[in-house]
mmCIF file of the N, C-alpha and C atoms, coordinates in Angstrom:
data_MODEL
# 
_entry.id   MODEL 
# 
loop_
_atom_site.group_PDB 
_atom_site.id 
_atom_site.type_symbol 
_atom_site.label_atom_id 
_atom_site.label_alt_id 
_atom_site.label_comp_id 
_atom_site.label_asym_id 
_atom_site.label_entity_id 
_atom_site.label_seq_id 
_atom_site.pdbx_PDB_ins_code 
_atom_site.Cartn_x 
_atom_site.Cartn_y 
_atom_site.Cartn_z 
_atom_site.occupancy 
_atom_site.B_iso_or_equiv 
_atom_site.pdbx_formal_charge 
_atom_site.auth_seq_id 
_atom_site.auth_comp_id 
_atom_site.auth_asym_id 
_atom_site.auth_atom_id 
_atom_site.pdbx_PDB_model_num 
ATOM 1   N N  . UNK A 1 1  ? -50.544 -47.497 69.424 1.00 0.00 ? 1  UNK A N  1 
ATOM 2   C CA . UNK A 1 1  ? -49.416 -46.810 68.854 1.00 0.00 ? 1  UNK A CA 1 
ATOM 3   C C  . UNK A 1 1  ? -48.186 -47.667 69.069 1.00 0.00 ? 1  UNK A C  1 
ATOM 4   N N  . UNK A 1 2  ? -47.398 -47.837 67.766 1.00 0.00 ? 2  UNK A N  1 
ATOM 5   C CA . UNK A 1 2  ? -46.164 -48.203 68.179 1.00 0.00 ? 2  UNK A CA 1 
ATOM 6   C C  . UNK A 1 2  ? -45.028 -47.527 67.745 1.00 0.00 ? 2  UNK A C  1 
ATOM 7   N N  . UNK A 1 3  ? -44.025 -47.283 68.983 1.00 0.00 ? 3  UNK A N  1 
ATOM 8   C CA . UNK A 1 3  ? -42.937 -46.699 68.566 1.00 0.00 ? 3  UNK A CA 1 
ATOM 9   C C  . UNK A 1 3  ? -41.759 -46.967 68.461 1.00 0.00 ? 3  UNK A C  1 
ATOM 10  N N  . UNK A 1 4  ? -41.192 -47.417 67.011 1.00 0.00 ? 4  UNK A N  1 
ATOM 11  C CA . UNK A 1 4  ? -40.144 -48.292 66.455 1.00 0.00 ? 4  UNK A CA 1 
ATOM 12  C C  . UNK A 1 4  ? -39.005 -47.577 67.328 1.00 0.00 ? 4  UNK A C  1 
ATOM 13  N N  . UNK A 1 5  ? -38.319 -48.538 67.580 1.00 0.00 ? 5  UNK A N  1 
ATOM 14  C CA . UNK A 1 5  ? -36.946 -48.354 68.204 1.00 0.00 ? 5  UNK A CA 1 
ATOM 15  C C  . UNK A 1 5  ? -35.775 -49.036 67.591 1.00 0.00 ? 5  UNK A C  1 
ATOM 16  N N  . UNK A 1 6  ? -36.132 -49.390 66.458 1.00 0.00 ? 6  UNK A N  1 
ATOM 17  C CA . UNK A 1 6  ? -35.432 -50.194 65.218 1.00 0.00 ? 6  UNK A CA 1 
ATOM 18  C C  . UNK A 1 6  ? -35.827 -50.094 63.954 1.00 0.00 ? 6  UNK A C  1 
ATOM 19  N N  . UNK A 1 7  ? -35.537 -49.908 63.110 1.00 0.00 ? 7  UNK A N  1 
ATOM 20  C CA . UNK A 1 7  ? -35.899 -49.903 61.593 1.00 0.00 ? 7  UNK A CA 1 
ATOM 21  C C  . UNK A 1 7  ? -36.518 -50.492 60.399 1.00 0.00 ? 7  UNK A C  1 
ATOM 22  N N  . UNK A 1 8  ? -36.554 -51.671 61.507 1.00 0.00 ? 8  UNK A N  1 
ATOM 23  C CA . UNK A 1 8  ? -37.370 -52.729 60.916 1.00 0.00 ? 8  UNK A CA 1 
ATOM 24  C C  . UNK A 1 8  ? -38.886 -53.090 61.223 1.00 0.00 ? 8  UNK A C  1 
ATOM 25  N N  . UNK A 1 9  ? -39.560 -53.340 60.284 1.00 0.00 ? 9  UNK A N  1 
ATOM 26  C CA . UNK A 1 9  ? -41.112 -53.644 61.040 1.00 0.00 ? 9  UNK A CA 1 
ATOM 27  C C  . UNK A 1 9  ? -41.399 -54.527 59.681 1.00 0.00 ? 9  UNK A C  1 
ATOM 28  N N  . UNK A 1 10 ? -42.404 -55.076 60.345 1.00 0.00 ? 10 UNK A N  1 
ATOM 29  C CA . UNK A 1 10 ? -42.643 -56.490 59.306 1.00 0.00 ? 10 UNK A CA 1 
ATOM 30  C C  . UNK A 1 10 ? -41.877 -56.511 58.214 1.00 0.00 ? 10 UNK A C  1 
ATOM 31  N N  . UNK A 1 11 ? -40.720 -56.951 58.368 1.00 0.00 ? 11 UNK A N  1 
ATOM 32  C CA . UNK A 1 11 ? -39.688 -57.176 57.041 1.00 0.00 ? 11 UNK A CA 1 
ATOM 33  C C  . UNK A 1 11 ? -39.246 -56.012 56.207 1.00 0.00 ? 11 UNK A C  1 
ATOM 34  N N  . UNK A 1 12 ? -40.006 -54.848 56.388 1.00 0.00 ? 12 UNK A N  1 
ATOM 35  C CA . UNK A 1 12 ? -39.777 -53.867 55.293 1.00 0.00 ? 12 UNK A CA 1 
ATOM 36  C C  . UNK A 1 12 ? -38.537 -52.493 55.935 1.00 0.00 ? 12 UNK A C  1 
ATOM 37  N N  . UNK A 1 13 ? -37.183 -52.351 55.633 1.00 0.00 ? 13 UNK A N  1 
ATOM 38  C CA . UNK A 1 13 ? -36.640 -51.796 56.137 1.00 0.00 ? 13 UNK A CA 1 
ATOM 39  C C  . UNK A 1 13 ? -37.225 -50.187 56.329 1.00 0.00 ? 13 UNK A C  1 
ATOM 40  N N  . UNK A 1 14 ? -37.465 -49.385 57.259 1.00 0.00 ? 14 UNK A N  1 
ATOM 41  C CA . UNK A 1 14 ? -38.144 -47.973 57.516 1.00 0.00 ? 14 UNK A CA 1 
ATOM 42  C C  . UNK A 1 14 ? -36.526 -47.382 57.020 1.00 0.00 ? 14 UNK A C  1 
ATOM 43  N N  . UNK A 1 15 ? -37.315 -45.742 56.673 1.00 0.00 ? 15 UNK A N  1 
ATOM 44  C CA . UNK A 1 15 ? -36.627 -44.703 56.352 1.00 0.00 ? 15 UNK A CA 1 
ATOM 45  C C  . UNK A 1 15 ? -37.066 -43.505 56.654 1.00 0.00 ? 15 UNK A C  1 
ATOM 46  N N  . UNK A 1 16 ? -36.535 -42.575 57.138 1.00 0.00 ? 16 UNK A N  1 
ATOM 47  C CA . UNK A 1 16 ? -37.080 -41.186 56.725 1.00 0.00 ? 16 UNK A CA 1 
ATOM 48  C C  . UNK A 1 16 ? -38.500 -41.155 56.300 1.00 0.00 ? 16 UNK A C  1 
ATOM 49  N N  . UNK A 1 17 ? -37.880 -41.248 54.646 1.00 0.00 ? 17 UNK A N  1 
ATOM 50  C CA . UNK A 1 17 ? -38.794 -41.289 53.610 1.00 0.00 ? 17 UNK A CA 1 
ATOM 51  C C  . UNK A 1 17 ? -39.988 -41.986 53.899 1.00 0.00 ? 17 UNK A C  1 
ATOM 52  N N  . UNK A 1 18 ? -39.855 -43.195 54.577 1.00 0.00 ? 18 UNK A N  1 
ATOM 53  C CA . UNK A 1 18 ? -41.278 -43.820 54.636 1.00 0.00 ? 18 UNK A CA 1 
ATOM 54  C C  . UNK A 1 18 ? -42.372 -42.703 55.576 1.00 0.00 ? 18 UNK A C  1 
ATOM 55  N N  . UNK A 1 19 ? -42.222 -41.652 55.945 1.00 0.00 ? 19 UNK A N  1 
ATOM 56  C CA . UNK A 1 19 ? -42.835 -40.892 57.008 1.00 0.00 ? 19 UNK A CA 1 
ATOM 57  C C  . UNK A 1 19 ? -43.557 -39.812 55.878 1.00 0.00 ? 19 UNK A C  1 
ATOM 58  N N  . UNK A 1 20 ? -44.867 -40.029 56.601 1.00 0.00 ? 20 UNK A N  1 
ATOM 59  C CA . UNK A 1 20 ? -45.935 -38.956 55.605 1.00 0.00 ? 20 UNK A CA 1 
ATOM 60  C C  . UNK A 1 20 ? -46.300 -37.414 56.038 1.00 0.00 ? 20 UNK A C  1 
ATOM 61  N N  . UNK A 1 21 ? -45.976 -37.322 57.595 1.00 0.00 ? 21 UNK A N  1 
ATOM 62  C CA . UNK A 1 21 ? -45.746 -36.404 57.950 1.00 0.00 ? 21 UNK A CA 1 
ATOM 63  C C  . UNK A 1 21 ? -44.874 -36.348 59.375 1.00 0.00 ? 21 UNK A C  1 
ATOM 64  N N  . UNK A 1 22 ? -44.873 -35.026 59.832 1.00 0.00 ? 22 UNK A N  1 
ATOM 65  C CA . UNK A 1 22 ? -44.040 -35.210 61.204 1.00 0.00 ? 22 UNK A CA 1 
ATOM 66  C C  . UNK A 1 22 ? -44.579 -34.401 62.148 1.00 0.00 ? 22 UNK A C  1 
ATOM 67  N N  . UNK A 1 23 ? -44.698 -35.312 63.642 1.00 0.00 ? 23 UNK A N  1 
ATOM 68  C CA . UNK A 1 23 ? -45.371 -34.207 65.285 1.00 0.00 ? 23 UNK A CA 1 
ATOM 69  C C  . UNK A 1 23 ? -44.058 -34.490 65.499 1.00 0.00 ? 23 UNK A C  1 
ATOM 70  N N  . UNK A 1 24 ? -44.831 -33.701 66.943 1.00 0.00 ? 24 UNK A N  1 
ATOM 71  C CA . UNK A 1 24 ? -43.865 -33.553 67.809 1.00 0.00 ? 24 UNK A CA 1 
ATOM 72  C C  . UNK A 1 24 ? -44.507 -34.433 69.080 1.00 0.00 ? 24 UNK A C  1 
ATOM 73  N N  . UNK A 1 25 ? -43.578 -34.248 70.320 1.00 0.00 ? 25 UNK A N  1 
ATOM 74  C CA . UNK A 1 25 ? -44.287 -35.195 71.600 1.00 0.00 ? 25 UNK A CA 1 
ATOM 75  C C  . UNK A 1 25 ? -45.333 -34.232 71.854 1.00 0.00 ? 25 UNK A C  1 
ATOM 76  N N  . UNK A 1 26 ? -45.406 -33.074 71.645 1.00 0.00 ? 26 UNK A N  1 
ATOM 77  C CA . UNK A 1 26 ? -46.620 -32.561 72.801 1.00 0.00 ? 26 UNK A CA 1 
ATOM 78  C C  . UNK A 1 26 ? -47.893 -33.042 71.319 1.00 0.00 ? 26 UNK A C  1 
ATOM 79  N N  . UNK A 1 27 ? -47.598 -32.941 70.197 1.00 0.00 ? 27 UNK A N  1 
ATOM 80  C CA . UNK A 1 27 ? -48.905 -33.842 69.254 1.00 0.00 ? 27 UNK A CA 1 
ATOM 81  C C  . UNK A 1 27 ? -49.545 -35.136 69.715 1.00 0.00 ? 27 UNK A C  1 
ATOM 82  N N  . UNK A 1 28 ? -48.387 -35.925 70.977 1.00 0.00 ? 28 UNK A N  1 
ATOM 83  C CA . UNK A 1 28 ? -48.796 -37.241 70.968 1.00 0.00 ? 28 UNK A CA 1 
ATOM 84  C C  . UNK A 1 28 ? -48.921 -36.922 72.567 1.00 0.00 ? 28 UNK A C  1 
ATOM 85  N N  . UNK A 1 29 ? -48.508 -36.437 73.077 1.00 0.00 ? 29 UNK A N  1 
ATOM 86  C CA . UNK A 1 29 ? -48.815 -36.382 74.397 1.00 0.00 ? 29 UNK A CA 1 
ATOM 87  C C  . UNK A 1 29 ? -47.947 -36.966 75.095 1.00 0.00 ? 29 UNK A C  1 
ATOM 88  N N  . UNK A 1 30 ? -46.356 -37.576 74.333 1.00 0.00 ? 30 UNK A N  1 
ATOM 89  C CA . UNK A 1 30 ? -45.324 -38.189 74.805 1.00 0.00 ? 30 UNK A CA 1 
ATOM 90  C C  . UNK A 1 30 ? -44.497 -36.937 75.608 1.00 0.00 ? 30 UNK A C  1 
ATOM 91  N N  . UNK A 1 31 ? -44.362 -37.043 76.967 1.00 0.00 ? 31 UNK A N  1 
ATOM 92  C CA . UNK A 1 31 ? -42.904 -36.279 77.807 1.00 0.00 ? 31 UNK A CA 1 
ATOM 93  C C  . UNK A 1 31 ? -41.659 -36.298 76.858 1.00 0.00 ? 31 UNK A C  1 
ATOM 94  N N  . UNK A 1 32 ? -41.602 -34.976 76.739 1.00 0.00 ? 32 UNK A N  1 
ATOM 95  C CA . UNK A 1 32 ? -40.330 -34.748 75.912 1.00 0.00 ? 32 UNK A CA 1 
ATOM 96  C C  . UNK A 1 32 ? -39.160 -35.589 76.765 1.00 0.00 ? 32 UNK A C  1 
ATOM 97  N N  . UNK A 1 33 ? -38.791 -35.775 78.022 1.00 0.00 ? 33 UNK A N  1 
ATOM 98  C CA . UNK A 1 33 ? -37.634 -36.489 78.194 1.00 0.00 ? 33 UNK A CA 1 
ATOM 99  C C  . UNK A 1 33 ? -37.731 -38.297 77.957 1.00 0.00 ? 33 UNK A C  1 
ATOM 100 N N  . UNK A 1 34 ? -38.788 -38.234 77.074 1.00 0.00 ? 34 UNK A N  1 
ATOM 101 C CA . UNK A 1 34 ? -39.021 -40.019 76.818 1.00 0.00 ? 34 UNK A CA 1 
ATOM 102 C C  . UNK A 1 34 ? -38.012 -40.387 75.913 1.00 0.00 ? 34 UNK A C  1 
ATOM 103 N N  . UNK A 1 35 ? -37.245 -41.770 76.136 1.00 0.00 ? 35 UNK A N  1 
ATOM 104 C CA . UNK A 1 35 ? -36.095 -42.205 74.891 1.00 0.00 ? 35 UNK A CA 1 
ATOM 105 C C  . UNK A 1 35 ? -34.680 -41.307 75.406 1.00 0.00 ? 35 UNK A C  1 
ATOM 106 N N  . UNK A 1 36 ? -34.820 -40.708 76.790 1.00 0.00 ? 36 UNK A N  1 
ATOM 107 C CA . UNK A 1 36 ? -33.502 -40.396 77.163 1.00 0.00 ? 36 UNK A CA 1 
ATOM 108 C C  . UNK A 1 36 ? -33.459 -38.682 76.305 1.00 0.00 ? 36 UNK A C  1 
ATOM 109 N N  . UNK A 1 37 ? -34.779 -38.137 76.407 1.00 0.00 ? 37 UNK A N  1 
ATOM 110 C CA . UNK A 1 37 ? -35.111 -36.768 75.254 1.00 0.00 ? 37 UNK A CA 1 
ATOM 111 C C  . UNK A 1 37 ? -34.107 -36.560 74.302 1.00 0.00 ? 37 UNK A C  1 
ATOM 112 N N  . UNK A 1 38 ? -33.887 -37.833 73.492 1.00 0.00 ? 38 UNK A N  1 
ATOM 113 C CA . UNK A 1 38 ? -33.141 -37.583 72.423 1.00 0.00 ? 38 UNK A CA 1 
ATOM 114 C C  . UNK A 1 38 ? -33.869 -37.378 70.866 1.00 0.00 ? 38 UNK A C  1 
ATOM 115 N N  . UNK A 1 39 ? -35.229 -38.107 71.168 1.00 0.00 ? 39 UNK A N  1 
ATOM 116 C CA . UNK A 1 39 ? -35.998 -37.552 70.048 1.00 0.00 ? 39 UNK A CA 1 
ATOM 117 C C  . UNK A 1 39 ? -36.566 -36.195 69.710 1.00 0.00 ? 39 UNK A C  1 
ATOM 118 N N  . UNK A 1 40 ? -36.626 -35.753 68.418 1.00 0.00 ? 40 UNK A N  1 
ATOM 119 C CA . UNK A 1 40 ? -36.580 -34.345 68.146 1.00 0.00 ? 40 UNK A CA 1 
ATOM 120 C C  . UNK A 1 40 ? -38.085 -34.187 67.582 1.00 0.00 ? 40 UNK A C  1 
ATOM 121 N N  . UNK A 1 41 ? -38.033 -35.510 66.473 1.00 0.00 ? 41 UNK A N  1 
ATOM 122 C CA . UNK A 1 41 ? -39.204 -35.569 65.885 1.00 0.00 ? 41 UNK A CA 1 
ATOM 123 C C  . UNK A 1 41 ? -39.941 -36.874 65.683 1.00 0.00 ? 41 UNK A C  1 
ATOM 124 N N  . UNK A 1 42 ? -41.348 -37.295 65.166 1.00 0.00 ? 42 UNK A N  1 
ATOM 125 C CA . UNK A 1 42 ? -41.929 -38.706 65.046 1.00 0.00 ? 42 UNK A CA 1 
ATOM 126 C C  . UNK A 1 42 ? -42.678 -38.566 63.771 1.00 0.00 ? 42 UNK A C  1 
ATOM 127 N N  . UNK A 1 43 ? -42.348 -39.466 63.084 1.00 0.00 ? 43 UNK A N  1 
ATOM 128 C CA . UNK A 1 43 ? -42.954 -39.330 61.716 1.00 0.00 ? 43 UNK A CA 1 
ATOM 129 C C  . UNK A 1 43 ? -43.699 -40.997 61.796 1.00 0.00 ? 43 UNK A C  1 
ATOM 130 N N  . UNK A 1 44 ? -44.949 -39.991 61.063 1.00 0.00 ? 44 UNK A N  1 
ATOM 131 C CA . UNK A 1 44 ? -45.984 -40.744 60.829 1.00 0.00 ? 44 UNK A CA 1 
ATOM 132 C C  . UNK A 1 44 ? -45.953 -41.396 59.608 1.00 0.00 ? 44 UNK A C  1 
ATOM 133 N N  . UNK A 1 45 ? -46.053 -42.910 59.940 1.00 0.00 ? 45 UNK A N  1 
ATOM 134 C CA . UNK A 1 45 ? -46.018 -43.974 58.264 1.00 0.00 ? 45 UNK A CA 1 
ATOM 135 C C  . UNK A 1 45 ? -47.195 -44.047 57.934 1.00 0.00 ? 45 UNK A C  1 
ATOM 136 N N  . UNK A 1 46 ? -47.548 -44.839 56.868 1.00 0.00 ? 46 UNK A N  1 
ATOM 137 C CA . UNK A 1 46 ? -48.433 -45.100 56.517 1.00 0.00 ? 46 UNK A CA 1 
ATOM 138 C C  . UNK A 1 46 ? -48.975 -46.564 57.087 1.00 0.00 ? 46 UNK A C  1 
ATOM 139 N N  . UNK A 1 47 ? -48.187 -46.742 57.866 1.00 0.00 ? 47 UNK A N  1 
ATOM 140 C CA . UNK A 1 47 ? -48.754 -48.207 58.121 1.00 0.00 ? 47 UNK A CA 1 
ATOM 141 C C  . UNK A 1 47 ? -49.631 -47.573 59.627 1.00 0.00 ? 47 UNK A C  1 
ATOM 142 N N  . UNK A 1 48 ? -50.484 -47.466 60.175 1.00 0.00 ? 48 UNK A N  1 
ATOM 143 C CA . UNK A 1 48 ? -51.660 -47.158 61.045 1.00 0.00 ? 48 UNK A CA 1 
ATOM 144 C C  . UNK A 1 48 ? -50.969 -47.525 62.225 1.00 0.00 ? 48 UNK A C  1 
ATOM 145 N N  . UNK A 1 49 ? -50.768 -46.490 63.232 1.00 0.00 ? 49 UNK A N  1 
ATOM 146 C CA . UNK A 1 49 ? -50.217 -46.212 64.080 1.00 0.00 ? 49 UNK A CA 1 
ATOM 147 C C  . UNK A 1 49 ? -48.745 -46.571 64.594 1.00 0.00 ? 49 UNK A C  1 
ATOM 148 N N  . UNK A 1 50 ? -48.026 -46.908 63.482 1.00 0.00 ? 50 UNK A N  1 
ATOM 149 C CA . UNK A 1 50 ? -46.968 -46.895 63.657 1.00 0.00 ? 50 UNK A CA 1 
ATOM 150 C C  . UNK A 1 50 ? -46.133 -45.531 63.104 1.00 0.00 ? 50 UNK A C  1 
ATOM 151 N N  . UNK A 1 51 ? -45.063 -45.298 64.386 1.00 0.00 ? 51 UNK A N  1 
ATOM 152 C CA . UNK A 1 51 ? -44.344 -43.855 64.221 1.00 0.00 ? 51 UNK A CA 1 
ATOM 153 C C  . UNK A 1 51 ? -42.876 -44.286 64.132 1.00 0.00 ? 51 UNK A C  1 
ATOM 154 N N  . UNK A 1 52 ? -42.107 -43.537 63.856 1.00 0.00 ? 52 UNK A N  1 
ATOM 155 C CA . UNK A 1 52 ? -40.087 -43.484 63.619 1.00 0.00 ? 52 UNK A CA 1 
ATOM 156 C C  . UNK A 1 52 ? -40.369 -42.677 64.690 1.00 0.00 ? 52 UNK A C  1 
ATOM 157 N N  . UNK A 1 53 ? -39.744 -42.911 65.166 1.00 0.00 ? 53 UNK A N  1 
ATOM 158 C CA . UNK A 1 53 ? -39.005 -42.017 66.554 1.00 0.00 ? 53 UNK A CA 1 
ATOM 159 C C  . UNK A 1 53 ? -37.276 -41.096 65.600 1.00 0.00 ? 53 UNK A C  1 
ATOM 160 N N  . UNK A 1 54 ? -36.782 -39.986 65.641 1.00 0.00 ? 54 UNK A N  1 
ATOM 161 C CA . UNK A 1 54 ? -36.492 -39.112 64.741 1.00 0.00 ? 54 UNK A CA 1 
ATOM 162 C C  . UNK A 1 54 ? -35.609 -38.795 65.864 1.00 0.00 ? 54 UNK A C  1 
ATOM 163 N N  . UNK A 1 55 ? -34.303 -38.756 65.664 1.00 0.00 ? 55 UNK A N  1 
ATOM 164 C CA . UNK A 1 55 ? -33.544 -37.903 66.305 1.00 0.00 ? 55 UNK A CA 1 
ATOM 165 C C  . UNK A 1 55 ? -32.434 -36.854 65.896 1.00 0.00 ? 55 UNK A C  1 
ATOM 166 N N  . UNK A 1 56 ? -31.892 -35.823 65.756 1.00 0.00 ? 56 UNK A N  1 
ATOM 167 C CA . UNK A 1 56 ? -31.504 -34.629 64.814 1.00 0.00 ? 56 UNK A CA 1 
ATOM 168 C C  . UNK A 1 56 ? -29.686 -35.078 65.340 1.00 0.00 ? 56 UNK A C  1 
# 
């Protein structure tokens, strides 16, 4: 699993939009206070195991 902490991944700028669906940490088994518990949500790309880390 990787979890972007920047917007960028192999050259292609991420968005929102690039996300096919959305967990939460207890879906991934991530401690909600991970990233300083500023993430709300993690959306799943299509690129295989890479997630957006989502913050509201």
């Amino acid at each position: 699993m990787r979890l972007l902490g920047s917007t960028k991944y192999n050259g292609k700028e991420m968005t929102i939009t690039d996300s096919r669906e959305f967990l939460t940490h207890k879906d991934l088994g991530i401690d909600t206070n991970y990233y300083g518990g500023n993430i709300k949500r993690i959306g799943v790309t299509s690129n295989k195991g890479v997630y957006l880390l989502l913050d509201e």
